[in-house]
N, C-alpha and C positions, 0 to 999 in steps of 0.2 A: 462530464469530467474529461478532461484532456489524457489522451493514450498514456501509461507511463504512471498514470496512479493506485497508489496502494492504500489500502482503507483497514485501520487497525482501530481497535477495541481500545479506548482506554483504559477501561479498568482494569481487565485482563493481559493489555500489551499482545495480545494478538492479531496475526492479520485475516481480516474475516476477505478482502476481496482485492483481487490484482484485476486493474484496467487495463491489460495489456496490449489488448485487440481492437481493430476497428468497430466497432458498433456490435461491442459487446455490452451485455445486461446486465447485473447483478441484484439481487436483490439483499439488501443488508438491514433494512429496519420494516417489520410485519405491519403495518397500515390496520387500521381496523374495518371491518366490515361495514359499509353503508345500511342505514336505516332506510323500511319503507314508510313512503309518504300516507298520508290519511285514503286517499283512493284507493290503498290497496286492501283495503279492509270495509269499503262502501258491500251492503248485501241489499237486497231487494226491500230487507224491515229497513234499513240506517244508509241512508242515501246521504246523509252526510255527516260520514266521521271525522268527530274533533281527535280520535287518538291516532298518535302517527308515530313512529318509533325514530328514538336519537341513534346514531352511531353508535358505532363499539369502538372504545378506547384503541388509538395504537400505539406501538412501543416507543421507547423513550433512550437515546443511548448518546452517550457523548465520543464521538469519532474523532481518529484523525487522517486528515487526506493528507498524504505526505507521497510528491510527484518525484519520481524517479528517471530520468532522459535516458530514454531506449537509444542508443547506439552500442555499435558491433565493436567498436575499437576506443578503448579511455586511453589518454596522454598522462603518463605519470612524471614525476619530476618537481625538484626546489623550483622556487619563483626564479625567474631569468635565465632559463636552459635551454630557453628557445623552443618554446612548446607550440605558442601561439603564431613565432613567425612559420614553424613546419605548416601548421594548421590552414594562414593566409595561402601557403606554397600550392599545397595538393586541393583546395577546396576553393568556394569562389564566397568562403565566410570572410569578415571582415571585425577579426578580432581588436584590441586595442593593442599597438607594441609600442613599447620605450625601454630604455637601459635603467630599472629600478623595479624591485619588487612588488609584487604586489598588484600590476598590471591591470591582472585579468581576477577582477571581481566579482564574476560569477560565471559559472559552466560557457563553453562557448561548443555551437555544433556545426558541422561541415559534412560536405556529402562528393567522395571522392569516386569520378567517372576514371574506368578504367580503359584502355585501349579494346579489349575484349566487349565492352559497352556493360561488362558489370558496374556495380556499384556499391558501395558500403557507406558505413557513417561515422566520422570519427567524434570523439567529444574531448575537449578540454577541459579537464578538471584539475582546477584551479584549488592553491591555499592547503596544500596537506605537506606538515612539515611536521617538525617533534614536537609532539603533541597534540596532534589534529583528534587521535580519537577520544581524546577527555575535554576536547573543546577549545583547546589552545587554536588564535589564530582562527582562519576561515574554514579550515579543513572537515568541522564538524558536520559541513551543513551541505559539503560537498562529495563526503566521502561513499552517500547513500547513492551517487549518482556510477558510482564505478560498479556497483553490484551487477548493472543491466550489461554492461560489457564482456564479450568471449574473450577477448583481448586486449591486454595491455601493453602499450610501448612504454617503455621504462626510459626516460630522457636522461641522459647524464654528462654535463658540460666537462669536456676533455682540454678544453681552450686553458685552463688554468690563470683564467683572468679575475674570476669572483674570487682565489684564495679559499677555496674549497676542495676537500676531496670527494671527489664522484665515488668512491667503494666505501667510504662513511654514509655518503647520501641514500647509496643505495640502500643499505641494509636499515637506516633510520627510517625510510618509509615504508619497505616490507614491513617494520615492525609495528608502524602504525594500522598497514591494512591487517594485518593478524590479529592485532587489537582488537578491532573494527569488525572482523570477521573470519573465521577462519577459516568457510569456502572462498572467501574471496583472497585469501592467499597461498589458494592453490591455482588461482588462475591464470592461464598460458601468459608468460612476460617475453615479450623480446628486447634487449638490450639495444637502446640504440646512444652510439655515442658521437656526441655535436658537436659542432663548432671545429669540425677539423680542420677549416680554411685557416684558422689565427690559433694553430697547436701551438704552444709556447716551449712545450716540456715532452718531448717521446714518451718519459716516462711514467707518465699520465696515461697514456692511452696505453701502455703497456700492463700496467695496472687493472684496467678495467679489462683488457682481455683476459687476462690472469682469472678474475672474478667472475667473467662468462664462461670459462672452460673450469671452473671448480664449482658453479653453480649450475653445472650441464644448460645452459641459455645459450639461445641463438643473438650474435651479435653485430649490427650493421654502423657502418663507421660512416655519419653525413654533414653536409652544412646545410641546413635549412635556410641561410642567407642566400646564397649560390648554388642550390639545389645539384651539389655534390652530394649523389650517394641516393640521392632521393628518390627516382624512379625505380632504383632495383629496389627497394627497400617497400614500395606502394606495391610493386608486382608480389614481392613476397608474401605483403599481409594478405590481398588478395588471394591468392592460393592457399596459405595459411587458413585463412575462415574459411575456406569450402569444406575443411576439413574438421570443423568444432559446428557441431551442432544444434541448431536453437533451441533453446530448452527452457522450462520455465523457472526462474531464476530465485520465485517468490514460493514457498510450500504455505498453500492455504492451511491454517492451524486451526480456524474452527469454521468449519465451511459449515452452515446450515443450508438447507433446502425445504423452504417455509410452500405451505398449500395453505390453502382459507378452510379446509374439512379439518383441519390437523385438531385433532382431540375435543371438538365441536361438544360432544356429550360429557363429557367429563369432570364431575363433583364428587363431593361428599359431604359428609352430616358430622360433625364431633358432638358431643353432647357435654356442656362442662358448668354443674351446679344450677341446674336448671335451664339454665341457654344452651340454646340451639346455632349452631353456627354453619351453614353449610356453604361451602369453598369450591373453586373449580370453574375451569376456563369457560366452562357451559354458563354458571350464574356469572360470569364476570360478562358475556356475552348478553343473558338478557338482561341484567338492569342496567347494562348500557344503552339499551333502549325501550325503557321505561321511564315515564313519568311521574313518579310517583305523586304528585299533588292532581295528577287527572282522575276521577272516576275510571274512565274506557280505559284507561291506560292500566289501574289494580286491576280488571276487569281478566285484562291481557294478562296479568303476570300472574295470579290464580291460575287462572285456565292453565297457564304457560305447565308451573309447579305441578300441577295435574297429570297435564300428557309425559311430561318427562319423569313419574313413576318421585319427586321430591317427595307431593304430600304424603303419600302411602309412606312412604318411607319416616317420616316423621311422625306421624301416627305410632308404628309399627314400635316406635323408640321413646312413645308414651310422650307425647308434647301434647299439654293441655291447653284450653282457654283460658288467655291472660299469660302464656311463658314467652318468651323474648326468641325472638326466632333473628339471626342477623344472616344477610345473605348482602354477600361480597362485601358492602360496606354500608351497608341500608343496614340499622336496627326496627325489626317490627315486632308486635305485639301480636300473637299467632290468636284468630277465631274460626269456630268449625261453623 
């Protein structure tokens, strides 16, 4: 699985496993135990056994792997704020730009070297507008990618060429990350407002400062075309994440840690109108490797019921010759 995936239970909607690391393991579905071959039951009388044991059944679950892009920094922002050409600017990605919505059809990533020789990752996340968290638009399929980010740059076109207001913008898409989640809209924003090279209106950009100093936010004023503003504004985030630290962003909600001993012995006996029913991860283990149409193989699962204290125990609960004895899913007819 590629770094960056999450492994949720469908029926329950929980996540049993975060891929977050390099050459990390998980284990999420129990495999069943291998069967021995006929060799391993050859004795010095039976030099060659035809009984040889099938596998143990293993578990059965319906997943979903839904990939989430590890970057430290998400681009927030309406289609055309200029997300993608900041992203071309500071990184050596190669997103698609044009003057129309909609551009950028899926996540785009970059990885911004610092003078210092640090480095960080930013991601483009693309198509979240009103509506994005009940599926309106692209934003549904992209919003799960903002979660892996410490940081968000909140883009907002101050140019007043789209006929839009950036302090509506704003608050329409906090509303959808809230939606969305509601750790994810407490997460560090920095306002950044663009396009100040073709400012049409001061009072646009007076606005949106208004909106950063009433939302206590830090706010950098750039053009991503002419990379005004740009370099103070990389150093910032830079020093910014050294200060937010990695964390794991996913809470495992049902974490199992499976071993092959796990309840190995483990049955029981109901008794209901004459049948015998005895259940448990033990007989579910041996008639998964049994044969039952072999001689050596009943041979094996007598003996089996013997050592593991079954027959006694069925006896003890008055099972006579001729009553229905069913074990896991085999029906047999019990003789002493």
């Amino acid at each position: 699985m590629p770094i960056g995936t999450v492994i949720k239970d469908v029926e329950t909607g929980k996540v049993v496993a975060d891929l977050s690391e390099p050459n990390q393991t998980e284990l999420v579905l129990k495999g069943g135990r291998g069967g021995r071959g006929n060799s391993h039951f050859k004795t010095a009388t039976r030099q060659a056994p035809r009984f040889a044991e099938d596998g143990e059944k293993g578990e059965e679950k319906e997943i979903i792997l839904e990939l989430k892009l590890l970057a430290d920094v998400g681009l927030l922002g309406f289609p055309n704020v200029g997300k993608s050409t900041f992203l071309k600017a500071v990184t050596d990605a190669k997103p698609k730009i044009a003057n129309y919505h909609f551009t950028t059809l899926e996540p785009n990533l970059g990885v911004v070297k610092t003078k210092n020789g640090d480095g960080f990752v930013i991601a483009d996340i693309p198509g979240i507008i009103e509506g994005a968290s009940e599926g309106i638009g692209l934003g549904i399929q992209f919003l799960r990618h903002v979660e892996r980010t410490r940081l968000l740059l909140h883009f907002l076109d101050v140019s007043g060429q789209e006929g839009r207001n950036p302090v509506e913008d704003f608050y329409a898409i906090n509303q959808e990350l809230e939606k969305y989640s509601e750790k994810l809209a407490t997460r560090k924003q920095i306002i950044v407002a663009n396009k100040v090279d073709i400012l049409q209106d001061e009072v646009i950009l007076k606005e949106v400062e208004e909106l950063a100093k009433k939302e206590n936010l830090e706010m950098y004023q750039i053009s991503a075309a002419t990379s005004q503003g740009v370099q103070e504004l990389i150093d910032h985030v830079s020093n910014t994440l050294k200060t937010l630290p990695k964390e794991d962003l996913i809470e495992i909600e049902d974490k199992v840690v499976y071993t092959l001993e796990d309840k190995q012995n483990q049955w029981t006996i109901k008794e209901e109108n004459g049948v015998f029913m005895v259940t448990g991860k033990a007989i579910e283990r041996l008639m998964g490797r049994v044969n039952i149409e072999d001689n050596e193989s009943m041979y094996y699962l007598q003996k089996s019921l013997k050592n593991m204290g079954i027959e006694q125990k069925l006896k003890e609960m008055g099972v006579c010759e001729g009553d229905t004895v069913i074990l896991d899913d085999w029906e047999l007819e019990w003789y002493d």
